[in-house]
VOGU-3710 file (C-alpha; in Angstrom, 3 decimals, decimal comma):
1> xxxxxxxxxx> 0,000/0,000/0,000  2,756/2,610/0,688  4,429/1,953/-1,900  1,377/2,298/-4,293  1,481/5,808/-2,727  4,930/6,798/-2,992  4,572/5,598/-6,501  1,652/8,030/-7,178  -1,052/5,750/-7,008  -3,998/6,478/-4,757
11> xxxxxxxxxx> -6,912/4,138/-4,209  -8,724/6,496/-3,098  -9,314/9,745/-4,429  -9,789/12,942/-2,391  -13,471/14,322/-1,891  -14,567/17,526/-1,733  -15,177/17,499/1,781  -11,313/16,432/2,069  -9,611/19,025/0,105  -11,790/21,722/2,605
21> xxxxxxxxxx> -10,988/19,786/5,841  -7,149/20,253/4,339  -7,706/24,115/3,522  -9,345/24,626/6,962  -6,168/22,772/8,787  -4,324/24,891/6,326  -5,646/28,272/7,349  -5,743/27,333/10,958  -1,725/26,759/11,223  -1,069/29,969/8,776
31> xxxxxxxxxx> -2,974/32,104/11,341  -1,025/30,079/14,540  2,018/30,696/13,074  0,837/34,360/11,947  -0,223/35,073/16,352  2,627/33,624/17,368  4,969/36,236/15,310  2,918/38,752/16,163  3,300/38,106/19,786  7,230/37,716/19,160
41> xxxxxxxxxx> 7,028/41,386/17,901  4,670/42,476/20,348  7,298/41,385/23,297  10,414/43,896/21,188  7,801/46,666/21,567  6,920/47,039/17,999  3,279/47,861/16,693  1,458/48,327/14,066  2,579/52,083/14,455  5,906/51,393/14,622
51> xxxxxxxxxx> 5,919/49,467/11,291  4,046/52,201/9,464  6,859/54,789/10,796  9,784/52,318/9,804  7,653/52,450/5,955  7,381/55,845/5,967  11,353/56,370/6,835  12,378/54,412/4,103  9,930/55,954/1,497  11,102/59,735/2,979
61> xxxxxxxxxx> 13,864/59,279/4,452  12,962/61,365/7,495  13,994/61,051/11,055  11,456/58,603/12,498  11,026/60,955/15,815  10,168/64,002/13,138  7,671/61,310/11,840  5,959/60,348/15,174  6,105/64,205/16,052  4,015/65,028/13,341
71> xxxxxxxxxx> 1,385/62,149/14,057  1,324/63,095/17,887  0,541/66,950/16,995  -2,295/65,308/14,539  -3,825/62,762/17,193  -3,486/65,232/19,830  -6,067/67,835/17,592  -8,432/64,963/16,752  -8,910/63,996/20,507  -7,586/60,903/19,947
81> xxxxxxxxxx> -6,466/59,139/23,174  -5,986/55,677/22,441  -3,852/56,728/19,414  -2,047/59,287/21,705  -0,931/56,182/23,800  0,081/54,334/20,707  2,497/57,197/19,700  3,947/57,626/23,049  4,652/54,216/23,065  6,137/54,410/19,947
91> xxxxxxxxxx> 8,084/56,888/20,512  9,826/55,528/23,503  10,587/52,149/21,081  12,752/54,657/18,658  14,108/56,196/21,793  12,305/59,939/20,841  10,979/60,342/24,326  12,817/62,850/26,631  15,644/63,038/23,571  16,777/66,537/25,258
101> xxxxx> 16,865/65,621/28,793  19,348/62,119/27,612  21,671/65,096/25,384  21,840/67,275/28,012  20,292/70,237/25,916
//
């Protein structure tokens, strides 16, 4: 029998209902492995904020503190809080928080 299989030969062919139980177990592990690196950039203090500024440095080639600046003054107008947070915490991942008080100016 296995080697009827190794040899290409299958007795029986795969249903329908098989190729979407193999998609579904397909899907399931891309998404696993999808959290799981997700997490592992979660715990270096990266975000979905930080990715967009790292993007936006290479397109401009800005300073990514300039960058952040820019979108704090913006989320700050709009009321934003929860975005306010997001900077901040940005921010201290590039190392752009309290910049003068660490150069002594």
């Amino acid at each position: 029998m296995i080697t009827n299989i190794w040899r290409g030969y299958f007795p029986n062919p795969l249903s329908f209902n098989d190729l979407k139980k193999i998609i579904l177990v397909t899907v399931i592990i891309a998404l696993m492995t999808l959290s799981v690196l997700m997490m592992a950039a979660r715990e270096k203090g990266e975000s979905f904020i930080t990715l967009r500024v790292k993007v936006e440095v290479q397109m401009t080639g800005r300073d990514p503190c300039e960058i952040l600046s820019v979108w704090l003054d913006e989320a700050k107008q709009q009321g934003n809080t929860s975005l306010v947070q997001g900077l901040k915490q940005a921010e201290k991942f590039f190392g752009c928080r309290n910049r003068q008080k660490r150069l002594g100016g």
